[in-house]
C-alpha positions as a Markdown table, in Angstrom:
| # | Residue | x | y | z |
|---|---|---|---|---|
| 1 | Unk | -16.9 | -1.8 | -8.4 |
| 2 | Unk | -14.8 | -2.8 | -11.3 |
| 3 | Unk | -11.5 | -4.1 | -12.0 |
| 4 | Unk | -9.1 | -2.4 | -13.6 |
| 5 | Unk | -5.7 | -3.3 | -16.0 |
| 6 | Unk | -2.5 | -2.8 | -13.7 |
| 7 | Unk | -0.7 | 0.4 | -14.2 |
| 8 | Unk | 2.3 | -1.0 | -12.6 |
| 9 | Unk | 3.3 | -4.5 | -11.7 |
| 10 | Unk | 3.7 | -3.9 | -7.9 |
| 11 | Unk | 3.2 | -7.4 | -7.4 |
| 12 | Unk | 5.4 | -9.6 | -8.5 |
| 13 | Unk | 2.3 | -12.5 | -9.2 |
| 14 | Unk | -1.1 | -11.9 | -11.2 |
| 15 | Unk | -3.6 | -10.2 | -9.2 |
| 16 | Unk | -6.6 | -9.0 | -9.4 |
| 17 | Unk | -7.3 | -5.3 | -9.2 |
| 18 | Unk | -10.2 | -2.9 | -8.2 |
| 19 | Unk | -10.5 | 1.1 | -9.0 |
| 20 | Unk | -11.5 | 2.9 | -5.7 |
| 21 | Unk | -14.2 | 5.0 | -5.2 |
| 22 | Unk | -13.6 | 8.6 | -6.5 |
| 23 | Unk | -13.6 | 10.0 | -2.9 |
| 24 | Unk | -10.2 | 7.2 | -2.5 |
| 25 | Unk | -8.7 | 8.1 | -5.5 |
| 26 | Unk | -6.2 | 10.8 | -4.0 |
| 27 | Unk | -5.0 | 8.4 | -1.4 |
| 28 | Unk | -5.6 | 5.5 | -3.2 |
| 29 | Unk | -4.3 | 3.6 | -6.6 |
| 30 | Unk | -6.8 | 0.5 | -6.4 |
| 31 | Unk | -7.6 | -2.2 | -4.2 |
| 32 | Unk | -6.1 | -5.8 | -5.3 |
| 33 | Unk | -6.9 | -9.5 | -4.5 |
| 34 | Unk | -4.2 | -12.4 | -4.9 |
| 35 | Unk | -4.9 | -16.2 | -4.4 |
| 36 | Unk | -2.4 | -18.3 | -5.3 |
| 37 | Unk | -1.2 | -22.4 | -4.0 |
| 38 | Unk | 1.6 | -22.3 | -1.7 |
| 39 | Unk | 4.3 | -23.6 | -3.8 |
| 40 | Unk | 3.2 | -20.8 | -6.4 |
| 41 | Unk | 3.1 | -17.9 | -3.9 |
| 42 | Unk | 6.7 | -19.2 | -2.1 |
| 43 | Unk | 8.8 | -19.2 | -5.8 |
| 44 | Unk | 8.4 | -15.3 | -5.6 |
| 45 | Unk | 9.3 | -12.4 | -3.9 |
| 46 | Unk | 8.0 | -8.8 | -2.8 |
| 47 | Unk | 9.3 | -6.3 | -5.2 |
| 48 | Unk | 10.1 | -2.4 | -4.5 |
| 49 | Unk | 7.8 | -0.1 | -5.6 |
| 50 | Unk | 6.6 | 3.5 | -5.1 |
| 51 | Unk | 3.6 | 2.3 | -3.3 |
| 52 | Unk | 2.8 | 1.3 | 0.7 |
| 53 | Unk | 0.3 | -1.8 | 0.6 |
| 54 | Unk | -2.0 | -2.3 | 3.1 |
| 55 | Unk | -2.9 | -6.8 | 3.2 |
| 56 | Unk | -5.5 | -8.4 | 4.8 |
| 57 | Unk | -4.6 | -12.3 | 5.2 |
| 58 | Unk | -7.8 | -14.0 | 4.8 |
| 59 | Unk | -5.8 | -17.5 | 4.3 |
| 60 | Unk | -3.1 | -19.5 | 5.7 |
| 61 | Unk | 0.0 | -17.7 | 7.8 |
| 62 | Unk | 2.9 | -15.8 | 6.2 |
| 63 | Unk | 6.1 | -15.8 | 7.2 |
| 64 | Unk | 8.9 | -12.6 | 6.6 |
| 65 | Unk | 12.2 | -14.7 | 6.0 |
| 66 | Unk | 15.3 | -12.4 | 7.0 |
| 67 | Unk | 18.5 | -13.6 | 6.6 |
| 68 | Unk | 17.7 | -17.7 | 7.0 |
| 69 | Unk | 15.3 | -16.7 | 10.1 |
| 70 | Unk | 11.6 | -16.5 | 9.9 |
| 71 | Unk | 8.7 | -14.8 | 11.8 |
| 72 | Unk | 5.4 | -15.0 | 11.5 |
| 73 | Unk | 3.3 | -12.2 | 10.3 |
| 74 | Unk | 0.4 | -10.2 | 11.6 |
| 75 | Unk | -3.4 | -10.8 | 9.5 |
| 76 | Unk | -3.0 | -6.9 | 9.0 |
| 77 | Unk | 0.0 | -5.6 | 7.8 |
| 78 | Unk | 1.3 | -2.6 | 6.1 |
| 79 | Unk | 4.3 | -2.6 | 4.0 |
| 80 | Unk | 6.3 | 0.4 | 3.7 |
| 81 | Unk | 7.7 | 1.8 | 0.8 |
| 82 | Unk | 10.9 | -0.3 | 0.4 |
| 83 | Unk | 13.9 | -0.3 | -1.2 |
| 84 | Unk | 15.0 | -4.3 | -1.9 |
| 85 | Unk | 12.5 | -7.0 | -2.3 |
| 86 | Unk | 10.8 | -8.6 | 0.8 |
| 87 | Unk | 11.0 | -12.5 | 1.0 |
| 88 | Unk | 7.5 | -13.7 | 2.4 |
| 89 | Unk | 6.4 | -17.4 | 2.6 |
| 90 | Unk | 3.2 | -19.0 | 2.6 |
| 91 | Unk | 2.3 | -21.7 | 4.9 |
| 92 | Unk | -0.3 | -23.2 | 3.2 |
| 93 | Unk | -2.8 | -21.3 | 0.4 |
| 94 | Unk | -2.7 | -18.2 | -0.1 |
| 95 | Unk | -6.2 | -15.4 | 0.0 |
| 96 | Unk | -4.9 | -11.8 | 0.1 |
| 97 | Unk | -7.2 | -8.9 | 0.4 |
| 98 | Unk | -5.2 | -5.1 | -0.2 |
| 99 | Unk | -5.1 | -1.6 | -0.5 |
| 100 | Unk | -2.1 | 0.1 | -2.8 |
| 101 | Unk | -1.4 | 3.2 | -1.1 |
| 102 | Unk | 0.7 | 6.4 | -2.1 |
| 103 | Unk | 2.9 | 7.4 | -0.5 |
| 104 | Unk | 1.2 | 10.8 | 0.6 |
| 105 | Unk | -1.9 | 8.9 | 1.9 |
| 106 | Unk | -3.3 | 10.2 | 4.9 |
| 107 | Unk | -6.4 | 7.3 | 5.4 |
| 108 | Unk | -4.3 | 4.8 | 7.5 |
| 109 | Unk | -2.6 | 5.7 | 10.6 |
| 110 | Unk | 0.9 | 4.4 | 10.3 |
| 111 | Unk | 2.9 | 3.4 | 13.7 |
| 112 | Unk | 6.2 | 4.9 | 14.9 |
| 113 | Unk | 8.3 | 1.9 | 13.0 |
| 114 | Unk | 11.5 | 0.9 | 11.2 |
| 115 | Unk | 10.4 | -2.6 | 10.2 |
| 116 | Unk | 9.6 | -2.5 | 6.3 |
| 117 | Unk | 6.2 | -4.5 | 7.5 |
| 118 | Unk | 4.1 | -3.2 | 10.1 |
| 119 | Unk | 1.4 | -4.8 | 11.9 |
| 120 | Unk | -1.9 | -3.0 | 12.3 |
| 121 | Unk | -4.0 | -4.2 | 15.3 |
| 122 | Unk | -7.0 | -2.5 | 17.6 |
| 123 | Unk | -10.0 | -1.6 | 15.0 |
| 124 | Unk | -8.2 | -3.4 | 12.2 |
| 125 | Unk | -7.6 | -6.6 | 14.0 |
| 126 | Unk | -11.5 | -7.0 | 14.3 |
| 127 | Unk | -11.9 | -5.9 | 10.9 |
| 128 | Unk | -10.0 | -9.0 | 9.5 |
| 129 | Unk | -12.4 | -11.3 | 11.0 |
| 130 | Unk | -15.3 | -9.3 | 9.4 |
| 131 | Unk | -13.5 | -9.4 | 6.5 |
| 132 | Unk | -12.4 | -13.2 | 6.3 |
| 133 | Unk | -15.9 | -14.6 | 6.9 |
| 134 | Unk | -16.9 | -12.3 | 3.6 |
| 135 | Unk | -14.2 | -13.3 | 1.9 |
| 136 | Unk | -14.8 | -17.1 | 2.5 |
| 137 | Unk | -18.8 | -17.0 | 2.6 |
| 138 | Unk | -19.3 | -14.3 | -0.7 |
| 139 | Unk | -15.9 | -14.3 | -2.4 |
| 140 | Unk | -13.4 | -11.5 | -2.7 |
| 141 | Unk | -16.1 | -9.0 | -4.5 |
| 142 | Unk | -18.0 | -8.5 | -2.0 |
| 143 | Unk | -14.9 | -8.5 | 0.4 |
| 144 | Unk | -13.0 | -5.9 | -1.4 |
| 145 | Unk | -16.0 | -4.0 | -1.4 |
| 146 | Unk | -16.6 | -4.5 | 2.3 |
| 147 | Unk | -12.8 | -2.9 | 2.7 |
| 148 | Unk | -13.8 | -0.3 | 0.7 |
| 149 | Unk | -16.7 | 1.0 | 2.6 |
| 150 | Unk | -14.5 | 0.4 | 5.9 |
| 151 | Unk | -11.8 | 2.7 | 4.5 |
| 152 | Unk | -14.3 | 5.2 | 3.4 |
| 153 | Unk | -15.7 | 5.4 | 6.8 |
| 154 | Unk | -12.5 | 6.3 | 8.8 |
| 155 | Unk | -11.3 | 9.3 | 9.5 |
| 156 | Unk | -9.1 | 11.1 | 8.4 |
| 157 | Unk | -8.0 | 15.5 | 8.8 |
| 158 | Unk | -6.1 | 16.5 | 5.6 |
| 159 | Unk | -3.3 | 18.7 | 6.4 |
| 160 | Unk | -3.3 | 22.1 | 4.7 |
| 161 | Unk | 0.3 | 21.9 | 3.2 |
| 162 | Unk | -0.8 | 17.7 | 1.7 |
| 163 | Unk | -2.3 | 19.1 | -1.2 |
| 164 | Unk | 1.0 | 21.1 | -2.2 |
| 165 | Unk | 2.6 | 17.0 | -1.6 |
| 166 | Unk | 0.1 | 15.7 | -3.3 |
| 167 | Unk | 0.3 | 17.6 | -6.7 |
| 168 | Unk | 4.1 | 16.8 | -6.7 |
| 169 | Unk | 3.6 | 13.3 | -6.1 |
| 170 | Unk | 1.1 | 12.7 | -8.8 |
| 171 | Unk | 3.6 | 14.0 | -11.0 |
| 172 | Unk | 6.6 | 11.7 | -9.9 |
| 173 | Unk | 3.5 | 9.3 | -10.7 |
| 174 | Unk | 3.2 | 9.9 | -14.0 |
| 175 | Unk | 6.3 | 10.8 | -15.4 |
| 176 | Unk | 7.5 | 7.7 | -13.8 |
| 177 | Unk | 9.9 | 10.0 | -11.5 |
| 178 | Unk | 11.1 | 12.1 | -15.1 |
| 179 | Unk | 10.4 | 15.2 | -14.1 |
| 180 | Unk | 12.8 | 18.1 | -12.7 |
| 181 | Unk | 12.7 | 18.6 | -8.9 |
| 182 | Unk | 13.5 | 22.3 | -9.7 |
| 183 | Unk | 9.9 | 22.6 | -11.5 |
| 184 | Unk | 8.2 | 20.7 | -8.4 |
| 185 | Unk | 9.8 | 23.3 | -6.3 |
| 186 | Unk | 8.9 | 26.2 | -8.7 |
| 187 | Unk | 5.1 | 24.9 | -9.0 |
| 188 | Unk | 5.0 | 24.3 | -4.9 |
| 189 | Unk | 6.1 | 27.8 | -4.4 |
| 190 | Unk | 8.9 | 26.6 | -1.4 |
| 191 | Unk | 12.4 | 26.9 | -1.4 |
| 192 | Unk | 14.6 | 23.5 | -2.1 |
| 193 | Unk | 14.5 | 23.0 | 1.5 |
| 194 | Unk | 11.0 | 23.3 | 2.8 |
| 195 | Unk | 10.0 | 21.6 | -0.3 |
| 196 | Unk | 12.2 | 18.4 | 1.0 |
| 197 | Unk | 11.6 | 18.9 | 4.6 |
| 198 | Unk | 7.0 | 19.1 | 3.5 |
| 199 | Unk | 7.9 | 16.0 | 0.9 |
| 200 | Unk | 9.8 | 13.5 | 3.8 |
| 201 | Unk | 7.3 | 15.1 | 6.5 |
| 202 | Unk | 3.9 | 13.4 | 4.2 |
| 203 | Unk | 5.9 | 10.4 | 2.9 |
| 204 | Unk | 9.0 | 9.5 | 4.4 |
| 205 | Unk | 11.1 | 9.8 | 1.7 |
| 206 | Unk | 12.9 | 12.7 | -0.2 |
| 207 | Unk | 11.3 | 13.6 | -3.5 |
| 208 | Unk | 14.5 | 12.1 | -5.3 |
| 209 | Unk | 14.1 | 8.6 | -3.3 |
| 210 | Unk | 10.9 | 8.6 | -4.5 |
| 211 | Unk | 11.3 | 9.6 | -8.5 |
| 212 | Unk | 14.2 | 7.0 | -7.9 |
């Protein structure tokens, strides 16, 4: 596995990133480690991005701070694709373990939810603590590439119309979302409206929230 230079600074703190294995790559841009003190990790916030984020506490408790209130979070957690920054808060020092996901991705189940971070239990939930003792015992190599394989080995049942998604996407990717929605249509061979309806069905957004 080897790192590779940030294409976009989805985080807002240095980090450490991994390319995926070539059978990840459509669903996946890399995976990424963070360790940082608390009083580091607390003076910054979660910024928007394009990208979901799948995190893997392997250190102390974070807490989601929402208007003066906070709750703690789950060890698993997904973001969502959001749309103002997220304040979380260490309670102690900080080892995160993630996945940065498109938004097309169809690796990680994601539950019925409005909340802009979702916890993830069942099979996950005894993941972590696989993934903690690797992290702690063999350092975060060996961890992200113990994700990796774990991520590899679930299943998942592409959808017929994904790969239609998935072209577009790449190109709201590149272009940095410069690229005319009429020639996404043109090139997915829809009308305007199933070519909305396919996008918002495979990412939950509108291809112009998205480009955005």
């Amino acid at each position: 596995m080897t790192c590779c230079a940030p294409a976009r600074k989805c985080l807002s703190m240095p980090h450490t990133e991994f390319a995926p294995h070539p059978t990840l790559t459509p669903n996946i841009a890399c995976f990424w480690t963070l360790e940082a003190d608390q009083l580091a990790y607390n003076q910054h916030a979660i910024l928007p991005d394009s990208y979901l984020e799948l995190v893997i506490n392997c250190g102390a408790p974070l807490l989601l701070e929402t208007n003066g209130t906070q709750a703690e979070l789950p060890s698993v957690m997904l973001t969502r694709l959001q749309q103002a920054p997220l304040k979380l808060r260490a309670t102690g020092d900080v080892h995160l373990i993630g996945v940065r996901l498109y938004a097309w991705q169809n690796r990680i189940d994601l539950p019925q939810s409005a909340n802009p971070i979702i916890g993830l239990d069942g099979i996950w939930n005894d993941f972590a603590q696989t993934l903690q003792t690797t992290f702690h015992r063999n350092g975060q190599a060996e961890a992200v590439q113990t994700l990796q394989q774990f991520v590899k080995s679930l299943p998942h049942h592409p959808h017929p119309d994904l790969s239609i998604i998935q072209k577009a996407g790449e190109q709201l990717y590149r272009t940095n979302g410069m690229v005319r929605m009429s020639d996404l249509v043109a090139q997915a061979h829809l009308s305007p409206r199933q070519f909305e309806r396919r996008f918002k069905h495979f990412t939950g957004l509108s291809p112009n929230t998205l480009a955005r």
